[in-house]
C-alpha positions in Angstrom: -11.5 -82.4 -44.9 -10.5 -79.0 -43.9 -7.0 -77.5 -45.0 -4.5 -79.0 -42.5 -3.4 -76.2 -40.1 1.1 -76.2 -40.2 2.5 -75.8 -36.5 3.3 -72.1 -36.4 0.0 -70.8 -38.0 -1.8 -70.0 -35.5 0.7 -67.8 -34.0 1.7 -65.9 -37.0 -1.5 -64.7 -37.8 -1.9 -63.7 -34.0 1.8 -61.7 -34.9 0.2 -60.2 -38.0 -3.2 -59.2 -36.3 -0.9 -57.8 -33.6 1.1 -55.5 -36.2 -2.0 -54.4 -38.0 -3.5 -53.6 -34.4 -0.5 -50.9 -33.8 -0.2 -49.7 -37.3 -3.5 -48.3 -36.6 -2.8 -47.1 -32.9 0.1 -45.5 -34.9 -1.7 -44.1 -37.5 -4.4 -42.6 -35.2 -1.7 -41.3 -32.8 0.1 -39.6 -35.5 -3.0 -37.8 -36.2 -3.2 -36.2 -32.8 0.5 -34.4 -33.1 1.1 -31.2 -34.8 3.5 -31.5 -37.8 7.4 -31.8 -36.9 8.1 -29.2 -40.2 5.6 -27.1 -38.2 7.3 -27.0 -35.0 10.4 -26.7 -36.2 9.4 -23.4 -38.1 8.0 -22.2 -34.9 11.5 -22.8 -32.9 13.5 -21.4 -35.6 11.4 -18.4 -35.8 11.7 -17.9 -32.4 15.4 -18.5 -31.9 15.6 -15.9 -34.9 13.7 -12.8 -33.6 15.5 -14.0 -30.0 19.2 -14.0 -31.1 19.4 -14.0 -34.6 18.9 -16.7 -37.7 20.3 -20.1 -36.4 23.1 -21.9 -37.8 22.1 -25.7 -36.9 19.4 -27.0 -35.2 18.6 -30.1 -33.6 15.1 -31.8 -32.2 16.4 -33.8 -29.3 12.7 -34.6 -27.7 13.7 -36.3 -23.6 17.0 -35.3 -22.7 18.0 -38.5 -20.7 21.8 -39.2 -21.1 24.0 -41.1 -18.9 26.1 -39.1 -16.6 29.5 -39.2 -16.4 30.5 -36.2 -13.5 32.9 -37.1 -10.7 29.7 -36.6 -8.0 26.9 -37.6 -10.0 25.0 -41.0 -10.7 24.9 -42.7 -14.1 21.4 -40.6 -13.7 22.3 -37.2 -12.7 21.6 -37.3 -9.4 23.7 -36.0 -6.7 25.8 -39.0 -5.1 24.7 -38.9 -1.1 21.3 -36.8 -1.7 17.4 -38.2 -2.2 18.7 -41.9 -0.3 15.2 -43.1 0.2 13.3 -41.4 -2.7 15.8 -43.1 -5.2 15.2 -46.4 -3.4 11.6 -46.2 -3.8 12.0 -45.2 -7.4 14.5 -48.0 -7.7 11.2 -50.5 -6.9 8.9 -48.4 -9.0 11.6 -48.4 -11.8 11.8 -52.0 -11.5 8.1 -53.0 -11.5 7.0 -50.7 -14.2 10.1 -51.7 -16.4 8.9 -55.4 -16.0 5.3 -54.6 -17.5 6.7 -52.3 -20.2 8.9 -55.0 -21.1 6.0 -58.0 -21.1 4.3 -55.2 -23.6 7.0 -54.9 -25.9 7.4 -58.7 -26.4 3.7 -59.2 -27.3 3.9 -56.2 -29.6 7.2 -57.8 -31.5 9.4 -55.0 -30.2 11.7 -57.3 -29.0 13.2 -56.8 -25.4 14.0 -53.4 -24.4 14.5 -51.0 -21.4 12.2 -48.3 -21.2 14.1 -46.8 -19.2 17.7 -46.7 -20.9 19.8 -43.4 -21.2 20.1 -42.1 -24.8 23.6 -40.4 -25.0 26.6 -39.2 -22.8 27.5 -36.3 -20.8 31.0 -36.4 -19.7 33.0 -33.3 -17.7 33.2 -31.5 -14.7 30.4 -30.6 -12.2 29.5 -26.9 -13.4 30.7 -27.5 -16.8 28.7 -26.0 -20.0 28.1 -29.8 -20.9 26.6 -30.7 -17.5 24.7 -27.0 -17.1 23.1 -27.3 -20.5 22.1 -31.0 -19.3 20.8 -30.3 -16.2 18.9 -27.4 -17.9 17.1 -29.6 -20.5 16.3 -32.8 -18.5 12.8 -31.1 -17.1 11.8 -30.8 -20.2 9.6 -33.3 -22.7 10.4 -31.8 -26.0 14.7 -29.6 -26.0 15.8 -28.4 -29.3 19.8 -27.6 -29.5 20.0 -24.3 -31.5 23.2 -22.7 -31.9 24.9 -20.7 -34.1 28.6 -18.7 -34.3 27.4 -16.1 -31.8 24.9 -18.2 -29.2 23.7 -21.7 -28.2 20.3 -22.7 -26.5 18.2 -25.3 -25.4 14.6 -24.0 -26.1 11.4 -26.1 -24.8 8.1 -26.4 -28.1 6.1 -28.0 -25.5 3.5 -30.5 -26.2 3.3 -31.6 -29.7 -0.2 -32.6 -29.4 -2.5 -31.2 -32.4 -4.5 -28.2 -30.8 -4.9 -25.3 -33.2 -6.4 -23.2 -29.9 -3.5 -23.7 -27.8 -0.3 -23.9 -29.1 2.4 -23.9 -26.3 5.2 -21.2 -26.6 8.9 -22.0 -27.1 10.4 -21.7 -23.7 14.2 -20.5 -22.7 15.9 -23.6 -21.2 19.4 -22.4 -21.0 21.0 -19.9 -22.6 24.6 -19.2 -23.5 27.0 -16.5 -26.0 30.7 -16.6 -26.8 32.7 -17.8 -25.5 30.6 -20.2 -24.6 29.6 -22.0 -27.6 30.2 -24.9 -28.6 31.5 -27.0 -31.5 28.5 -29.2 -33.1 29.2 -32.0 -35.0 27.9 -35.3 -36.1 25.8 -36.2 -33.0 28.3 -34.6 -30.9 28.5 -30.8 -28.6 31.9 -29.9 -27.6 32.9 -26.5 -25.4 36.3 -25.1 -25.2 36.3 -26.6 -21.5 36.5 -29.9 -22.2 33.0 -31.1 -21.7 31.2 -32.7 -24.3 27.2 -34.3 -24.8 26.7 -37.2 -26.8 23.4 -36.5 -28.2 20.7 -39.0 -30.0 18.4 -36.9 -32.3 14.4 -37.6 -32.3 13.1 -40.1 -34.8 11.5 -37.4 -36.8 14.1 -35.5 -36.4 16.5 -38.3 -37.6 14.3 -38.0 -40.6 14.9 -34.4 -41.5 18.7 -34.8 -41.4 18.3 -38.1 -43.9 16.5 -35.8 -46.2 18.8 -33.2 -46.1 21.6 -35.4 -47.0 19.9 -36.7 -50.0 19.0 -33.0 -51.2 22.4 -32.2 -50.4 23.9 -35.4 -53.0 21.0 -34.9 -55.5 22.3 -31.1 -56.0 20.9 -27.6 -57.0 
């Protein structure tokens, strides 16, 4: 007689051949991508010869936060404008969101929005907050560089491996004293009140663990 099957097996070796399945999509994918250290040197360098060695850095990849701005939408948008485009993304939003989520659930991510907002920006229309915002949102792939005399958001483009095309670090927004503001555990505050709530990249995130532990382990 053959080993008795328990109830359960059957779909925990279809959750195990399903994990080894994206470990390799992930593997493979990560193959495709230039180094993080290596566009990270290419950023600082260019924030360097631009405006001088940065203080602090910060890889912020989609810039995506929720709005709050007396006249703006939890998305950004302009209470009053777009009507009918933003109904039709609403429904495009809404169908695309549904399959995304069906794909997480067989892939054991659990349920999630692909579209949620990662972080806050909070002040008053015109604001630095909201300008530096509305400057990075474009964009697939905003660094925050700033230092005592300037602040940016700079654009590294695609981060797909291509060793005979590497995109150039684009200006995004731009800014000197005294409009600089205070960085500081997650957090960009200017001296008019206006602040972003940011959510670092995953490899990002990585680099700043590291640094802590090189920080505790000491010289």
């Amino acid at each position: 007689m053959g080993k008795e099957r328990k109830p359960g097996d059957l779909d925990r070796r279809m959750a195990a051949s399903v994990d080894r399945m994206s470990q390799r999509v992930d593997a493979y994918t990560a193959g495709l991508k230039r180094p993080h250290d290596e566009i990270r040197q290419q950023v600082r360098a260019f924030a360097a010869a631009q405006w001088g060695e940065p203080a602090g850095m910060v890889h912020l990849g989609e810039v995506g936060p929720s709005y709050t701005v007396p006249g703006r939408r939890d998305d950004g948008t302009v209470k009053g404008k777009k009507l009918i485009r933003r109904f039709l993304w609403n429904i495009v939003r809404g169908v695309f969101g549904a399959i995304m989520h069906i794909f997480a659930l067989f892939n054991g991510g659990g349920a999630g929005n692909v579209f949620s907002r990662s972080g806050t920006v909070t002040g008053a229309e015109g604001s630095q907050a909201v300008r530096f915002v509305d400057a990075a949102r474009p964009a697939t792939s905003v660094w925050l560089v700033y230092s005592a005399s300037y602040v940016a958001a700079l654009d590294s483009g695609s981060d797909v491996r291509d060793p005979k095309n590497i995109p150039p670090v684009v200006v995004l927004w731009h800014a000197g004293q005294p409009y600089i503001p205070r960085v500081h555990r997650g957090v960009a505050t200017w001296a008019d009140g206006s602040e972003f709530h940011y959510v670092p990249s995953p490899e990002e995130a990585k680099v700043a663990a590291q640094q802590r532990k090189d920080r505790l382990r000491g010289p």
